[in-house]
Structure formats: structure tokens, C-alpha cells
C-alpha angles and dihedrals in degrees: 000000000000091000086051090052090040091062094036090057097044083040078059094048098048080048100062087049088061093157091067093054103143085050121129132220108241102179143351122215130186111235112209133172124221126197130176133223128173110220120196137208135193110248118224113265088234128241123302111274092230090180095051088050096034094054084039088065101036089055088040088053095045098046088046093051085066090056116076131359125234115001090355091053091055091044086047089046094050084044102050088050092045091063097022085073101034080055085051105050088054099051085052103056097229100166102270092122118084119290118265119239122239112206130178140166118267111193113199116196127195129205103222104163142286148287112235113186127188141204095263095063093256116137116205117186108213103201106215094232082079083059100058125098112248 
């Protein structure tokens, strides 16, 4: 069906250069436009670093247990391991920084006719909305 199409539109064409008309076709080439976008896409922001967090708050803890004695010593203590993890997370990376964004080329291509060239040196663009069925 498309083949048929295809040689009644180039038939049309070598009809409107009817002037022409013991020319030959010599070849047919397909005519396309490309054309290029970058699409992005947010990255995950990765899975949590337990052992970064979890050694941040031990060393936190550690380090906040010298510091006070009684009631001072247990707030010290919950404090050190507070930032202690939060310091340790970060240092981690695990993923509580913003995300970080994936981008790549996308090339579209779009078929819009053909060439056809003849023997006597003539060139006829057949669009290929000529070539679909109505």
C-alpha cells in the first residue's frame, strides 16, 4: 500500500513538470529533519548511609558524655549524639543534599518526503503528506 502511494505521488510530481515530461527518474531518496532536545531528569537522592549516621552519633554521644555531670551530663550526652549523627550523615553523603539532575540528548527525526532526481539533471520533492491515504 505504502509502495503504491509512494509511485502515485512521484507519478504527481513528474506530472506538474510536465515539461519534462521524457524525463527519467534516476534516484529516490527519503528527506528527513532532525532536530535535537535534552531532556532531564531528577536523580534519586540515593538511600540513607546508616553507618555514617549511626558512628556520627556514637562519637557525638561519646564526646557529649565528658562534658557536665548529673542532669547536664544526660542532656550533653542526647546532644552530642543529635549532632553527632546529623555530622555524620553529612559526612556520609547519605543523600540528604539535593538531589542531583540526569540529563541526556534526545534526537527526534521526521520523515517529510523524498528527492527524486532525473536524467536530465531536474530535482522534484514529493512531501509526504501527498503520500497519505485521505
Amino acid at each position: 500500500m505504502k509502495s503504491a502511494l509512494f509511485f502515485i505521488a512521484a507519478f504527481a510530481a513528474f506530472a506538474s513538470v510536465s515539461a519534462h515530461a521524457n524525463e527519467t527518474a534516476t534516484s529516490i531518496e527519503p528527506v528527513y529533519t532532525t532536530t535535537t532536545r535534552t531532556e532531564c531528569q531528577q536523580a534519586s537522592a540515593g538511600a540513607p548511609n546508616w553507618l555514617g549516621t549511626s558512628l556520627g552519633a556514637i562519637v557525638g554521644a561519646a564526646g557529649g558524655s565528658a562534658i557536665g555531670k548529673g542532669k547536664g551530663n544526660n542532656i550533653a550526652t542526647a546532644s552530642g549524639a543529635v549532632l553527632g549523627s546529623q555530622v555524620g550523615a553529612a559526612l556520609a553523603g547519605n543523600g540528604s543534599g539535593q538531589p542531583a539532575q540526569q540529563c541526556h540528548q534526545v534526537v527526534d527525526r521526521q520523515h517529510n518526503g523524498y528527492l527524486i532526481r532525473t536524467d536530465r539533471g531536474n530535482t522534484v520533492f514529493v512531501p509526504t503528506y501527498l503520500m497519505q491515504a485521505r
